[in-house]
N, C-alpha and C positions, 0 to 999 in steps of 0.2 A: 716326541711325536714320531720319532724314524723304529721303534719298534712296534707301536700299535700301528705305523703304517705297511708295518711288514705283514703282521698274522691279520690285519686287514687285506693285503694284499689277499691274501687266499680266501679270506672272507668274500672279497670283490669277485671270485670267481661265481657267485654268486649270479653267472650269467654270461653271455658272450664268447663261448667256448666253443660253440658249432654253427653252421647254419652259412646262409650268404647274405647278400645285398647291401644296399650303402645308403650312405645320410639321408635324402627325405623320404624312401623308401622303407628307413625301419620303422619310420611312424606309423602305419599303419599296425602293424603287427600285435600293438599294445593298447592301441584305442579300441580294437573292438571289445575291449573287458571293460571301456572309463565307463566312469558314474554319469546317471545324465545331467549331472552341474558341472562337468568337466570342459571346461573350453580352453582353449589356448592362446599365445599372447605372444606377438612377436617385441621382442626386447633384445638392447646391445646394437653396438655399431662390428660388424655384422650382426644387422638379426638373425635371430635365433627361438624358433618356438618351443615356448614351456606349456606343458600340459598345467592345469592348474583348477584345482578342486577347490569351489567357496560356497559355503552353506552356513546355514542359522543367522541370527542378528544378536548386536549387542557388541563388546569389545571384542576386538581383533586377537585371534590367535595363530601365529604362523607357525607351521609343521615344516621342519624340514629334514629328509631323511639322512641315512647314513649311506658310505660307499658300496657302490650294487645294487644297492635294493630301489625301493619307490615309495608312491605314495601309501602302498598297499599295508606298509609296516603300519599304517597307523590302522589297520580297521577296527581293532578292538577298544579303541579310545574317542576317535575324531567322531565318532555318532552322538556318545554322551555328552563330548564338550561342547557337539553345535546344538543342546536344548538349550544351552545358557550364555553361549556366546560365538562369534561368526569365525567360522574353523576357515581359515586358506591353508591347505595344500597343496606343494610344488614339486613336481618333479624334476631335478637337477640338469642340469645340460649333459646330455649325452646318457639319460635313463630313463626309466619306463616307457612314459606315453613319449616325452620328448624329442624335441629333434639330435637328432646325432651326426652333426657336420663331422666332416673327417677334416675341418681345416676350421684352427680356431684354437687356445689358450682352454686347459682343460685344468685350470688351477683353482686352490680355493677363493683367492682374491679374487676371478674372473666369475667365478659361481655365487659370491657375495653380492659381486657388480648387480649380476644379473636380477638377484634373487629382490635385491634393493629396489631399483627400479618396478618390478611388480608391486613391490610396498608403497611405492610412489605413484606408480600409474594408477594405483585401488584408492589412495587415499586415505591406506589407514594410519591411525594414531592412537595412542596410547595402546599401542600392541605389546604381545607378551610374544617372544620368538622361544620354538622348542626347537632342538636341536638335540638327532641321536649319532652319535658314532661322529662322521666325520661332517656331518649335518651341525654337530656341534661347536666344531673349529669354524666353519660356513657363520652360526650364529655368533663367533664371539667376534669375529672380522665386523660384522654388521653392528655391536654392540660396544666395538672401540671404535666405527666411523661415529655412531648415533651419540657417544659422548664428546667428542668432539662440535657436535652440530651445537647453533644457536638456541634450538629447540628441539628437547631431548622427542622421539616418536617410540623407544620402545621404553617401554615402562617397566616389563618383569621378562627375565628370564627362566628358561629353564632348560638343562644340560643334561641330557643321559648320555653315560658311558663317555665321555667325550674326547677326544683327540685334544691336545692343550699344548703339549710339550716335548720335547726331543724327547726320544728314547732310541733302545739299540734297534737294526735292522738285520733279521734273519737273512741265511742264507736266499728262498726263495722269491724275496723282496728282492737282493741282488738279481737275480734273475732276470727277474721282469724287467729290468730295467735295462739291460742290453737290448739294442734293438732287433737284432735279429732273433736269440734264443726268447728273447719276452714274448715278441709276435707268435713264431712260434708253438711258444707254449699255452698262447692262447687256441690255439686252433685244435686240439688232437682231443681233450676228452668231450664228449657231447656237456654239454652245458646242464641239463636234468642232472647229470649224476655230480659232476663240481660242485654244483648249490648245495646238493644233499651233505655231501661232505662237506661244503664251509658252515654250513648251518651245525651242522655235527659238532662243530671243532670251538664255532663260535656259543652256540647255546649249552643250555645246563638243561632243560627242560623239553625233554621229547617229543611231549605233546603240540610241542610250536614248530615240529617239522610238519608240516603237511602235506599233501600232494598239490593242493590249491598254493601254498606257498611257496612250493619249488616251482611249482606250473608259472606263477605271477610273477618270478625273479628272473628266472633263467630266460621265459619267453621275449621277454623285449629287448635281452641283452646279445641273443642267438642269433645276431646278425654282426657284418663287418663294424659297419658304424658302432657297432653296441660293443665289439672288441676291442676297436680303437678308441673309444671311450674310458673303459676300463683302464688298460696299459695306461694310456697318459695320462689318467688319474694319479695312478699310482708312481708314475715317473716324477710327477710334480704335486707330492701329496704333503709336501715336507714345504713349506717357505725359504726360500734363500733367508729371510731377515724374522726366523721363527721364534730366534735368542732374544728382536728386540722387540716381537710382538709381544710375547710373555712376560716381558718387561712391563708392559701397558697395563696385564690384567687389571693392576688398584683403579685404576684409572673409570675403569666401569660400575660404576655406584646405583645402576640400577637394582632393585631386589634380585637375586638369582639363589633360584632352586636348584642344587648340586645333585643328583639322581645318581645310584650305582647299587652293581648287583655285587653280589657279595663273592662272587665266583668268577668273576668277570677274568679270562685268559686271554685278552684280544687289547684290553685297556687295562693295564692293574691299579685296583682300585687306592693305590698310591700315589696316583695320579688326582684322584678326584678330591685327597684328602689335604694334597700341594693346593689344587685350583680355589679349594673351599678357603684353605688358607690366607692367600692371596689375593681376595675377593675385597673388599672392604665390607657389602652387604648379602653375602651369601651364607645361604643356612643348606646344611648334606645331608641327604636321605641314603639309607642305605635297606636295598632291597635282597630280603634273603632266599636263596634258592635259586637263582636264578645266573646267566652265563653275563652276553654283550647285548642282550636288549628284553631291558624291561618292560616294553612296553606290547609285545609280544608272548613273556614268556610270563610276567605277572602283571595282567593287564587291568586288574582290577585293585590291586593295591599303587600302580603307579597311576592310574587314573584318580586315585582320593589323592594323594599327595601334589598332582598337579593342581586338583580343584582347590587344595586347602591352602597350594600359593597362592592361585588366581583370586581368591579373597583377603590374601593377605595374612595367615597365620601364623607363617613365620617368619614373619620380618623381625621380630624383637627374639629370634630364636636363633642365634648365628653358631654356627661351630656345625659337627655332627654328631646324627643320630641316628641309630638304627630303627628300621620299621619295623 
């Protein structure tokens, strides 16, 4: 996990790199873009408001994004999958629409807390959690508390590109994480141009830079709150006890769809082929062309692969395979 938390780290610049103002202030900035099913939800001891997009009926599919980004990463999927089933989308503590307290635990066990409790305050059950980038490590936290429970609530997983396991940490990971140079280094390039370059570094696929996507990432994060967000993401993006989490993976016997681009320089897709391993019921897709998000840069091939979990086809398909 400590090297994809690195070129993550630069991926996270993905926003919060210029601009002012602070915690419930940055909310604004990002709501005037939400959907109108977008409301928000105060959750956690301190609450804390999550922006949160719930549309279609039928079984629950929770989205949850990767470091930096929002809910926006899903638009080329969360439309088809609410004709058949009821899509929630969350924005993370301390991104997009969200509230961005500057006081407050910005870990991914604190972001699982969080993310749980909206699963609980909804009601749903027999959910399927997606999880991209570190959205993924967010879902499998959530996916070794649910197997533990008396009664399991998520039924299927599925993982792109996912954060899972120690790995080494770059130079500019160091970085950030001094508190003075990190801060910083948060402050000096305008946020527009960082995104374009982590998007650059992080994608294989051109056409998923857009202007509407740099516009959509950088803008909610181009405040203080949205800077301190970041950094302390990335200061505690690694688990003190990550050795004994991955330890757990067998432990999660839900179905789980393994997802990964075949280019992937942000998570090596070494990673996803350990996790599929170690899974007792997961089957790996591997998507070709494409960089650290599938679901963005081949949105219509990782959207059949999702639907063809959500019915169930490959459960009797474990190991991997290329798409």
């Amino acid at each position: 996990m400590r090297r994809v938390a690195g070129v993550m780290a630069t991926m996270a610049l993905v926003g919060g790199l210029s601009g002012c103002g602070s915690g419930l202030a940055d909310l604004s900035t990002a709501t005037e873009a939400a959907a109108p099913t977008q409301t928000f939800m105060e959750v956690g001891d301190p609450p804390v408001r999550l922006a949160v997009n719930d549309v279609g009926e039928g079984r629950p599919v929770v989205l949850i994004h990767g470091l930096g980004t929002n809910s926006y990463t899903w638009h080329e999927v969360a439309p088809a999958l609410a004709e058949q089933y009821r899509v929630v989308t969350i924005d993370l503590k301390g991104f997009g629409a969200s509230e961005k307290p500057l006081e407050g635990p910005y870990t991914v066990r604190a972001q699982a807390d969080l993310v749980q409790e909206v699963i609980d305050r909804k009601g749903l059950r027999d959910a399927t959690l997606v999880g991209h980038s570190y959205g993924g490590g967010v879902s499998l936290l959530l996916a070794l508390d649910d197997a533990k429970a008396p009664r399991q609530r998520i039924s299927r997983l599925v993982l792109l590109d996912s954060i899972a396991y120690p790995q080494d940490t770059p130079l500019f990971f160091d970085l950030l994480q001094v508190p003075v140079i990190g801060d910083l280094s948060m402050s000096v390039i305008p946020a527009d141009v960082q995104i374009e370059q982590a998007l650059r570094l992080a994608y294989e696929q051109e056409h998923a830079i857009t202007e509407e996507a740099i516009a959509r990432y950088s803008a909610p994060l181009a405040t203080a709150g949205g800077k301190h967000a970041v950094v302390e993401t990335i200061r505690h993006i690694v688990p003190e006890d990550i050795e004994t989490i991955a330890r757990q993976y067998p432990n999660v016997t839900a179905p789980t769809l393994i997802v990964w681009c075949d280019r992937d320089r942000v998570v090596p897709i070494e990673m996803g082929r350990r996790l599929a391993a170690n899974m007792p019921n997961a089957a790996m897709r591997i998507v070709r062309g494409c960089g650290h998000a599938p679901q963005e840069e081949k949105p219509a091939e990782t959207l059949e692969v999702i639907k063809a979990h959500l019915r169930g086809a490959y459960d009797a398909q474990l190991g991997v395979q290329t798409n």
